[in-house]
N, C-alpha and C positions, 0 to 999 in steps of 0.2 A: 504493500500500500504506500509505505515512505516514497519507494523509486516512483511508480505510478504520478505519483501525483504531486512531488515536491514542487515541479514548475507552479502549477497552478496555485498553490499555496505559499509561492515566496513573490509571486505579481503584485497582491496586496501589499504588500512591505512597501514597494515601491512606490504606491497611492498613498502609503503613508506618508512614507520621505516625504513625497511630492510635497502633500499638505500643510507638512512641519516646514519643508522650505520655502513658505509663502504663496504656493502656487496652488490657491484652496479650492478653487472650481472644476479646475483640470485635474486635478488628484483626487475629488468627488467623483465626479466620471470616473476614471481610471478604475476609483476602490467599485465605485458599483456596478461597473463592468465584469471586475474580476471575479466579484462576488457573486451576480449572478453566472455565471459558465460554469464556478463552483457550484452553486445551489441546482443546474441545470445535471449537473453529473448521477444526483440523489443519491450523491452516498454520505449519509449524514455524521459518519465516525469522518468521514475528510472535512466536513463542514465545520464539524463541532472546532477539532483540531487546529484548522484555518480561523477560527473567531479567537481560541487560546493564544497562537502565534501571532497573532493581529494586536490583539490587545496589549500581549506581553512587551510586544516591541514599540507599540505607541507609548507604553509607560516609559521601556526605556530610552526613548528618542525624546518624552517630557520634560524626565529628571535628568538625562542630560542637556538639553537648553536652559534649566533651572541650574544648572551647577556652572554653567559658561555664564550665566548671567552673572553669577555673583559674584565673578573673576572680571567683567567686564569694565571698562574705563572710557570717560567720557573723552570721545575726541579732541577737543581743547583742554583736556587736563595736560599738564603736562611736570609731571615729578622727577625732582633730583634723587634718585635711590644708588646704592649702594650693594653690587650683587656678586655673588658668587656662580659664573656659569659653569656648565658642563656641554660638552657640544662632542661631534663625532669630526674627525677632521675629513672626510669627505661631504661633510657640510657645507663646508666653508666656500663661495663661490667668489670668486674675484673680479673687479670690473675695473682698470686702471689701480689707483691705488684702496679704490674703495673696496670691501668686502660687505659679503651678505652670509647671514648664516639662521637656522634654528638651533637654539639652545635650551637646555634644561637649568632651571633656577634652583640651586642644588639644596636651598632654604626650605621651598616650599614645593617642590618637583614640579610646577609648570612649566611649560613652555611657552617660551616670546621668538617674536621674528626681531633680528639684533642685525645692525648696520652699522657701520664704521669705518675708518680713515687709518691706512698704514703711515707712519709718521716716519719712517729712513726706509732705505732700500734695504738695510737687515731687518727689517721686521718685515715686509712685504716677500722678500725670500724666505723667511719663514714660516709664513703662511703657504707659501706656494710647495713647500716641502714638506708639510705636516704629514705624520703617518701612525700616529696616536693619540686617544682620547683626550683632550684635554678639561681642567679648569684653569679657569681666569679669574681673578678677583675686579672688577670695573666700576666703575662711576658712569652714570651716566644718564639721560631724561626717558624715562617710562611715560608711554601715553597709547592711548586706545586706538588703533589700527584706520585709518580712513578708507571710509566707505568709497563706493563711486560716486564721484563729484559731476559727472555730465552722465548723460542718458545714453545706454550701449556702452559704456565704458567699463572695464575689465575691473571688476569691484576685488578687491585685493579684501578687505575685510569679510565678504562672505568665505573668498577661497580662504582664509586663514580658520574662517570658523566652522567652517565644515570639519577641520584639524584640528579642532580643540585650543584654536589660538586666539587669544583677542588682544593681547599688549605687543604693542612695538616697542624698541628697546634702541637709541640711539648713543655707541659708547664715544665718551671725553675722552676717558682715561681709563688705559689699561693698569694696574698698580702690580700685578704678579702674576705668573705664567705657571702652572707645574703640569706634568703630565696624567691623567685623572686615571687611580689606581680603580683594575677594574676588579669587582666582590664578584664571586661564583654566580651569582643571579646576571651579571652583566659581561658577563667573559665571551657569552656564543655573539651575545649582538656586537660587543668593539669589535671581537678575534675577525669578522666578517667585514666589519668599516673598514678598520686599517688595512685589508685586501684589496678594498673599494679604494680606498685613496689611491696605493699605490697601483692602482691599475689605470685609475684615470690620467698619471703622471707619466706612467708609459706609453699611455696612447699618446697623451696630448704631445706626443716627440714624433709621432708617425707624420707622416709628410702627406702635404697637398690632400686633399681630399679623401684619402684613408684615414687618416685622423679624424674627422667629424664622420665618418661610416662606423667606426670602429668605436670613438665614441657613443655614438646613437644604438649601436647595435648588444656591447658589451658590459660598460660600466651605466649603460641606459641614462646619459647626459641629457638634459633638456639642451644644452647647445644647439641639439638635431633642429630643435623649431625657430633658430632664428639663422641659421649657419646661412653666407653668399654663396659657398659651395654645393648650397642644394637648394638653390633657387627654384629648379627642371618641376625637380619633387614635388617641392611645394606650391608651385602654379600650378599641376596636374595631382595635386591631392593624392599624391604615395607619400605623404611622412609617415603613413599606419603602419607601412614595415619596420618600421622602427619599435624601439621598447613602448612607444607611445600605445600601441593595441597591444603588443603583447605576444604577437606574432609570433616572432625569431625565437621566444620561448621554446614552441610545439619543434620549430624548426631544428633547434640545436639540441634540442634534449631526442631530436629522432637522428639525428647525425650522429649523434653518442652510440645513440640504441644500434648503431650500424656499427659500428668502428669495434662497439664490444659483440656483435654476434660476428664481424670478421674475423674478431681474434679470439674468436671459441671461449668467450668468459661465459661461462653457464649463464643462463636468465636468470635465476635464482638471486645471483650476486649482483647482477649489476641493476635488477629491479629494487634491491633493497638500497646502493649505493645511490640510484637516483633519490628515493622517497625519502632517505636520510641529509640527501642533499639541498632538496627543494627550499628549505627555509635558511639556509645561507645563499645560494643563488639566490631568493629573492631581496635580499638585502644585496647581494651585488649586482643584479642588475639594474638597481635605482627606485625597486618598493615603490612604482605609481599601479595605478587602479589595475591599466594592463596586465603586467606584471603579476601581480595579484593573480588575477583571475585564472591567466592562464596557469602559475603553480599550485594553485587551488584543485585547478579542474584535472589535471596530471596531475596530482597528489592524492586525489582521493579517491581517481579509479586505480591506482596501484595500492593504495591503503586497502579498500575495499577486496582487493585480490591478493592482498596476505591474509585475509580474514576470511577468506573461504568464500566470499562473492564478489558479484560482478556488477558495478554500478553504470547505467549508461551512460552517456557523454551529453546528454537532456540533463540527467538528474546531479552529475556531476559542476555543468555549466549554474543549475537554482543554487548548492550549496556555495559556490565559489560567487553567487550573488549575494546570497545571504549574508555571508561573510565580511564582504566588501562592505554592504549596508551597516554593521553593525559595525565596522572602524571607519569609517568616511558615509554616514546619511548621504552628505551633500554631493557624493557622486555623481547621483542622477540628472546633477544641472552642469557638468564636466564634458564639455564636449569628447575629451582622451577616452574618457571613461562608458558615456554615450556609444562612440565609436568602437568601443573595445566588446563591450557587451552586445551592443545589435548586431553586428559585423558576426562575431562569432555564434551566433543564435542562428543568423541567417544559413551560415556555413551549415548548423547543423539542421534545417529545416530544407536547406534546396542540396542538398545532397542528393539527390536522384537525378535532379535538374540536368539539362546539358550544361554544358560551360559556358556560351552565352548566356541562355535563360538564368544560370547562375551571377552572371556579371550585371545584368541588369538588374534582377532581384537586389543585390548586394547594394550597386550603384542606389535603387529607392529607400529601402531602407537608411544609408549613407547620409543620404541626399538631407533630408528635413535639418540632419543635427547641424551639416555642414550650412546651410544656409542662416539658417538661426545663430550661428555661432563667427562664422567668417562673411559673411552673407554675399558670396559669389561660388561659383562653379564653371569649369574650364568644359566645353564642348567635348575634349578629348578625354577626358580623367578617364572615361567609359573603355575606350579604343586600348590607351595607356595601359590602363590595368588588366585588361586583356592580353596584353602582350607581356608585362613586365614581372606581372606576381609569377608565373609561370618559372619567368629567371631565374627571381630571387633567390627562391634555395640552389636548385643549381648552378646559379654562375656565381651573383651579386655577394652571396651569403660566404660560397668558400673563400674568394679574393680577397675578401675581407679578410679572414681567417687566417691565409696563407700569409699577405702582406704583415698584420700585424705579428706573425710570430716570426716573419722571417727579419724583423728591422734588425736583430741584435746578430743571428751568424750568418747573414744574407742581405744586405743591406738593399744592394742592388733590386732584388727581386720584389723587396719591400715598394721601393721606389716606382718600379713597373707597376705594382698590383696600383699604386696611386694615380699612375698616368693613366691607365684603365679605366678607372672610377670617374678619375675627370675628365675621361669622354665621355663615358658615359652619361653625367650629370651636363656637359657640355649638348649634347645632344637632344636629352629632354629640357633643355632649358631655350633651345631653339626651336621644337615643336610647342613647347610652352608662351612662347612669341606671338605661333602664329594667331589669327583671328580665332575667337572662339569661346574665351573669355566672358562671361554671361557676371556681370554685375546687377545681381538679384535685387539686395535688400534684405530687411529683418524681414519676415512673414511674421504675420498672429500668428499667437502661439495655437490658436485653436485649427489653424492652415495646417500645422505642423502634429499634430495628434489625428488629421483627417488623413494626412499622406501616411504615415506611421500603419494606421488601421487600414487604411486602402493597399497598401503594399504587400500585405498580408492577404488579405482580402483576394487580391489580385491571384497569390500562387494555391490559394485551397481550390481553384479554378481549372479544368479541362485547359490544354495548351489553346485548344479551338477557340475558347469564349474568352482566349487571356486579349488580343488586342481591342475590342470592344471596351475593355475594361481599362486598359492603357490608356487608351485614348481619352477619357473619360478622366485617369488621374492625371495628364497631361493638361489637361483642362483645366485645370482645380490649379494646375502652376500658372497658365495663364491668368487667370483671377486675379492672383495674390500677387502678379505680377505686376498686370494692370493695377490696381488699387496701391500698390507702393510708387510708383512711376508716375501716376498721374489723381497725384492727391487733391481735392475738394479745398483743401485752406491753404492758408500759408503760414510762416513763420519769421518773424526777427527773434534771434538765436543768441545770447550772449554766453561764449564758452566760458568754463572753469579752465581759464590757464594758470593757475596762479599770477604770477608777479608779470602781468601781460594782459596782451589784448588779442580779440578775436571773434569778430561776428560773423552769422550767415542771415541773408537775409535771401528768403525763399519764396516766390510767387507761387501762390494755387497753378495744380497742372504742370507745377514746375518750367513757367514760361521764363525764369528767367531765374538766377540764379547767380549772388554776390556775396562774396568774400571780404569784409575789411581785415586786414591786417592777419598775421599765422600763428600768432605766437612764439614763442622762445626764448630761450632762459641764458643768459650773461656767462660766458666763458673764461676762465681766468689761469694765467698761464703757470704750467705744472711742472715738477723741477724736472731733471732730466731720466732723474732714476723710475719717475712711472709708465707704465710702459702704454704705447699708443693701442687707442680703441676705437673700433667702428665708429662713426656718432652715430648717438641716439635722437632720436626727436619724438616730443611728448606728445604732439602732433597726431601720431599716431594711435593714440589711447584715447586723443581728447577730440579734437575736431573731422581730424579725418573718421578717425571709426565713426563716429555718427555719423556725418555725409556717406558715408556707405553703405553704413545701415534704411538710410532713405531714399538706396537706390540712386544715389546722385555721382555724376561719372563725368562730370565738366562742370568748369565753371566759367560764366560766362565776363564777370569782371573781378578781379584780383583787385584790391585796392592797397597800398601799402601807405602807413600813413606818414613815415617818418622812418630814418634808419635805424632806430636803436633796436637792438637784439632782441627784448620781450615783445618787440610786434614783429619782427620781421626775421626771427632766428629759422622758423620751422619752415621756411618758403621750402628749400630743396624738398623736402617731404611732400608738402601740396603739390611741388611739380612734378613727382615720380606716381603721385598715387594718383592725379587727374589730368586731364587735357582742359589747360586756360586758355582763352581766345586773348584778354589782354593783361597788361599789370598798371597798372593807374597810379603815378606817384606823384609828391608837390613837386612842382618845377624846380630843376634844381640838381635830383637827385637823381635824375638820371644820366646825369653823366659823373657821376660819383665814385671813386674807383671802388670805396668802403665798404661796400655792399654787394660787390657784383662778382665778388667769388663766390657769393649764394646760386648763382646762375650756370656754375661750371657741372657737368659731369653729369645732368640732367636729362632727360629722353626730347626734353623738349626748350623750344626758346619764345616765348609768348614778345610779341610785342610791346615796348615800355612805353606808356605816352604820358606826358609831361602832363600838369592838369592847374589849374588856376581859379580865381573866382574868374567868369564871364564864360568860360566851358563849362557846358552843360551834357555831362554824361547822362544816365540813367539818372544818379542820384543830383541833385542841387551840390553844387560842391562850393562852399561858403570861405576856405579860406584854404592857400596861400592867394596873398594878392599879387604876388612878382615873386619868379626865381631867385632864388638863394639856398644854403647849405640844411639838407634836412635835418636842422635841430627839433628841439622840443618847441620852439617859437616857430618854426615853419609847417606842422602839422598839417597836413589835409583835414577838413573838417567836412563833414557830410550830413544833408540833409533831406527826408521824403518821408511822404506818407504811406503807411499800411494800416488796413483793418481800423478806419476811421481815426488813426492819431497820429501826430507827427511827430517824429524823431529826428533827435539833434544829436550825433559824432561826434566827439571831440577829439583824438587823438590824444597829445601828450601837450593840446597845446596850451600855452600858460598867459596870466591875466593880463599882460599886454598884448596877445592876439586877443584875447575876450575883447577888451577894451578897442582892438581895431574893426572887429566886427561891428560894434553897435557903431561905431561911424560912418560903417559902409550902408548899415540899416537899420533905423534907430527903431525901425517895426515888425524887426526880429523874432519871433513867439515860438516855444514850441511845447511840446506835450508831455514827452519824457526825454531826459538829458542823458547820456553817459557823461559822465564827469570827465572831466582831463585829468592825468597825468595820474589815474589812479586814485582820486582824491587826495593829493596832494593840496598842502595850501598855498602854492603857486600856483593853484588853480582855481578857477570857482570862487569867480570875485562878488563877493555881497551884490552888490550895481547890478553885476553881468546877471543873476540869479534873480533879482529883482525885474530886471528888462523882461526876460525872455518867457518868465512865467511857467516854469516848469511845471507839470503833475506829480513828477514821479522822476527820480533820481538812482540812477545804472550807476553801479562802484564795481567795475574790473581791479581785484588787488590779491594779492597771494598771503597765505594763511600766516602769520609770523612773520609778517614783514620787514626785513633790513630797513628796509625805510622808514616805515612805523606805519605806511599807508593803511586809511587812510587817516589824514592827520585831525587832529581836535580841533582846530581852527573849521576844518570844510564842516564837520559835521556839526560844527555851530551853527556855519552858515545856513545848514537847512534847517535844523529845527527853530531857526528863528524867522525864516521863512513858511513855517509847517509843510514843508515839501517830506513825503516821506521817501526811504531809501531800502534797496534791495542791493545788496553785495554779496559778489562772487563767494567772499571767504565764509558766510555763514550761510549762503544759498544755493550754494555750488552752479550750474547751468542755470539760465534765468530763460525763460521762452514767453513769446506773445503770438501767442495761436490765433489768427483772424482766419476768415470768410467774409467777404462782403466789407461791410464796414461796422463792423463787429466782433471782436476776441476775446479771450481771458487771456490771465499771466497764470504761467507757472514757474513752478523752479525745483532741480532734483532732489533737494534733501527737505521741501517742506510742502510738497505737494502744488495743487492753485491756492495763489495769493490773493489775488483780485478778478473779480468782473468784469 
């Protein structure tokens, strides 16, 4: 009865999760779907059973939210504490001099996510060489993890609490270093790390593009998911070979099972050597959801078959869910994890399938998480993985294999197997080129629970009656396609850059489509001993991923308002991730030398056009009045109506442009203002605030500001005006959602604000 029907009885769980992770309508469904198919079986010893399991695990998915709550800390708290860590040294991830790690608080056994600054190039080699547990004695500010601050943005607070983590930990000062003696209760988990470190430290010496395969593949690196080297990959959606699903698991442990029936090792022995081995291999191949699963589901049909039975690879796949649910709930909202679980369900439901019908099947199933989560899909991914999964174990998987063990008495060979790899990657990254590239959008989520069910739906189906039915969930993308691409309202968008600037402003239909400014964070120069890194652009997290998410693939005006770096750092990023028709800057700065290494190495070169009062772009453009150097006093200033109000741009610029405007127009009025210069108090002069008559008062400013933005002075000036204000730093995203001449305000961390 257990095997029979564990599937069915661990579905629920999942409706649970669903519910406890906020998603209570969709997890209502889900639970009273599953529940009835149960209740449909009438076997009421599995029903009973299924409400016992139900319950048990809602309790314990309660009183764990009650137990992280009471650990929980307010995101503007921010405490000087005093801690003793303990951490594993293949924690430690380095980025220039900075490092990131989870550590254990060896006070009170929590865990925090702790970030920090290598101070000499001997301490930074020391970190890079670690190969044992340590503690650390530190100083440094504790405060409660931030959530997502814009809409679609990658909420680092949920993924941490899904982990049992709610405090972020930023160290000053390190005061002592010793290496952290490990008690018999903790000897199997370091003896595994310190394996893990120095495995990651032999790869990362492998050359060219064997190094992030062999990473990705062995010590299971997240590197895989941002590496240049596997661009190919990740524009045709194969990073799932990687430790990311879980894959190379089934792979390598059957490459084992080969190598020991070539050399005549009984089954006997080498079936015990695996099942004794699975729980340190899961710790070395990097312990994500994947990983999980698949040692789970090998593990316990070899358990099963020491014990005199035979568990099938159904009931094997529930407990390896179960499992997962009860140390990570928050799985279920994981795209890796997502991927890793449907992907291998699918595997084991279209098993009879041909191998196309199976590539498709797979690709739907795929499909919903991949959109909801990267919200595009490449034409080819289908074709691709038709071709390439095929390789992986035999070609991709041994080269790998061969390369990394040959770098130390074969160097040479080492270095082939990498020139190899990077044609290979060289090759899908130019099929990845070609046209084909489908920039979706977020879907509702309820799009994505009808493809899910229809997919399904689709293969309980005669092969005869399957395209009817395709056609049909083809359909259903068309929809959700349409409704993302040609929305009913518009929007004025004020992003959460921090210490920066960045709006979108969106016509209904998507008729038109404007960018002020990109954001980006002030760069400051590093000594010599850290060593150079990719740039990063926040961009990516913050404005881009939303315009992605809304289906938006061009922009039709770039605005830039001024050179300094928090408006104009993340330009290269905007240019790589969209096609601009212009860039719109004050006179002046385009010919600028200061600015225009942002322009270098990009896929594309947009037009710069100079702009002044008396051109009239789309937008009213109120200030510069003549060419000159884009300071903070030169700012572009922008002005136009949406959804019956009018808005006024300020850039950076300061109370002597205020003061030039009202001479240009002493009949200046507008509705809602962005402040200048962050609310700064060279900005937002009394007078200037008096003229214009604002509603409602926009504060772009970053949370702990070096500056102090915004300063006591400006937010005098408004309450002595009664103009009320909405700021980035307490409001995260601010949005005016109209139709017609009509909208409300919202904003991500307090819901709608206004009418």
């Amino acid at each position: 009865m257990g095997q029979k029907y564990a599937f069915f009885m661990v579905l629920p769980l999942v409706a649970v999760s669903v519910i406890v992770g906020g998603h209570f309508w969709g997890g209502l469904g889900l639970l009273g779907l599953t529940l009835g198919r149960i209740l449909a079986l009438r076997n009421w010893k599995v029903a009973l059973m299924t409400v016992v399991v139900v319950g048990s695990f809602s309790g314990y998915l309660l009183g764990r939210e009650q137990q992280i709550n009471r650990r929980q800390l307010p995101i503007d708290a921010n405490q000087s504490v005093n801690l003793a860590l303990r951490f594993q040294p293949d924690a430690v991830v380095l980025r220039g001099a900075a490092y990131y790690m989870v550590a254990q608080n060896v006070q009170t056994g929590e865990w925090v996510s702790v970030r920090g600054y290598a101070k000499s190039a001997v301490e930074l080699h020391a970190l890079q060489r670690l190969q044992q547990p340590q503690i650390w004695q530190v100083a440094g500010q504790q405060q409660g993890i931030l959530p997502a601050t814009n809409v679609n943005q990658f909420d680092a607070a949920a993924y941490w609490r899904h982990r049992g983590i709610v405090k972020s930990l930023k160290i000053t000062t390190v005061t002592q270093k010793t290496p952290a003696v490990s008690h018999w209760y903790q000897w199997f988990n370091d003896w595994w790390h310190a394996r893990r470190a120095q495995l990651i430290q032999y790869c990362d010496q492998l050359p060219g593009a064997l190094r992030i395969y062999a990473l990705g593949l062995f010590p299971g690196s997240r590197a895989v998911e941002t590496a240049n080297e596997l661009q190919g990959m990740q524009q045709l959606g194969l990073l799932h070979l990687f430790a990311i699903s879980g894959l190379h698991v089934a792979l390598l442990l059957t490459a084992l099972e080969w190598v020991c029936v070539h050399l005549k090792i009984p089954r006997e022995h080498w079936e015990w050597f695996m099942l004794l081995s699975l729980p340190g291999y899961f710790i070395l191949a990097g312990s994500n959801s994947g990983v999980l699963r698949a040692c789970l589901m090998r593990g316990s049909q070899l358990a099963s078959k020491k014990l005199g039975s035979q568990v099938d690879t159904l009931t094997a796949w529930s407990w390896a869910l179960f499992v997962g649910l009860l140390i990570n709930p928050g799985l279920v909202f994981e795209l890796g994890s997502q991927l890793s679980y449907g992907l291998s369900l699918g595997l084991i439901f279209l098993t009879q399938e041909t191998h196309w019908w199976r590539q498709i099947g797979l690709t739907l199933l795929g499909l919903p998480s991949l959109l909801n989560g990267v919200y595009q899909w490449h034409g080819l991914t289908l074709l691709a993985n038709w071709l390439i999964v095929p390789l992986f174990p035999v070609v991709i998987l041994p080269i790998t294999i061969v390369g990394t063990l040959s770098l130390l008495w074969l160097p040479g060979l080492s270095y082939a197997c990498a020139f190899l790899l990077g044609q290979l990657d060289h090759g899908l990254r130019l099929v990845g080129s070609w046209p084909g590239n489908i920039l979706f959008g977020k879907p509702w989520w309820g799009f994505c629970w009808l493809w899910w069910g229809s997919a399904w739906w689709l293969f309980s189906k005669p092969v005869a009656q399957r395209r009817r039915w395709l056609l049909g969930l083809l359909a259903s993308y068309g929809l959700a396609f349409g409704v993302i691409h040609l929305p009913l309202h518009g929007e004025v968008t004020y992003f959460d850059v921090g210490q920066g600037d960045s709006i979108l402003i969106r016509e209904p239909f998507n008729r038109r489509v404007t960018l002020i400014d990109t954001g980006g964070h002030l760069s400051f120069a590093q000594p010599k001993w850290v060593p150079k890194t990719v740039p990063t652009y926040a961009a990516t997290q913050t404005n881009i991923n939303y315009l992605k998410s809304r289906g938006i693939s061009h922009i039709d005006d770039l605005y830039l308002s001024h050179h300094d770096a928090d408006h104009i750092g993340d330009l290269p990023a905007i240019l790589q991730a969209f096609r601009v028709e212009r860039i719109l800057v004050p006179a002046g700065m385009e010919t600028e030398a200061g600015w225009q290494h942002l322009l270098r190495g990009v896929r594309q070169s947009p037009p710069v056009v100079p702009i002044t009062v008396g051109l009239q772009p789309r937008l009213q453009v109120r200030h510069p009045f003549t060419a000159a150097p884009a300071e903070n006093g030169q700012s572009t200033v922008l002005q136009g109506s949406f959804g019956g109000l009018n808005f006024l741009f300020m850039g950076d610029l300061d109370q002597a442009g205020e003061r030039a405007m009202l001479s240009a127009d002493a009949h200046l009025r507008t509705d809602v203002l962005k402040l200048g210069h962050h609310g700064s108090k060279t900005a937002t002069a009394p007078d200037f605030v008096a003229q214009i008559q604002p509603r409602l008062a926009i504060i772009s400013a970053g949370r702990q500001s070096r500056y102090g933005h915004p300063h006591e002075e400006t937010l005098t000036t408004l309450r002595q005006a009664q103009i009320p204000a909405i700021s980035t730093q307490t409001s995260g995203m601010i949005r005016y959602v109209y139709a017609g001449d009509h909208g409300y305000w919202q904003t991500k961390l307090k819901g709608v604000v206004k009418q």
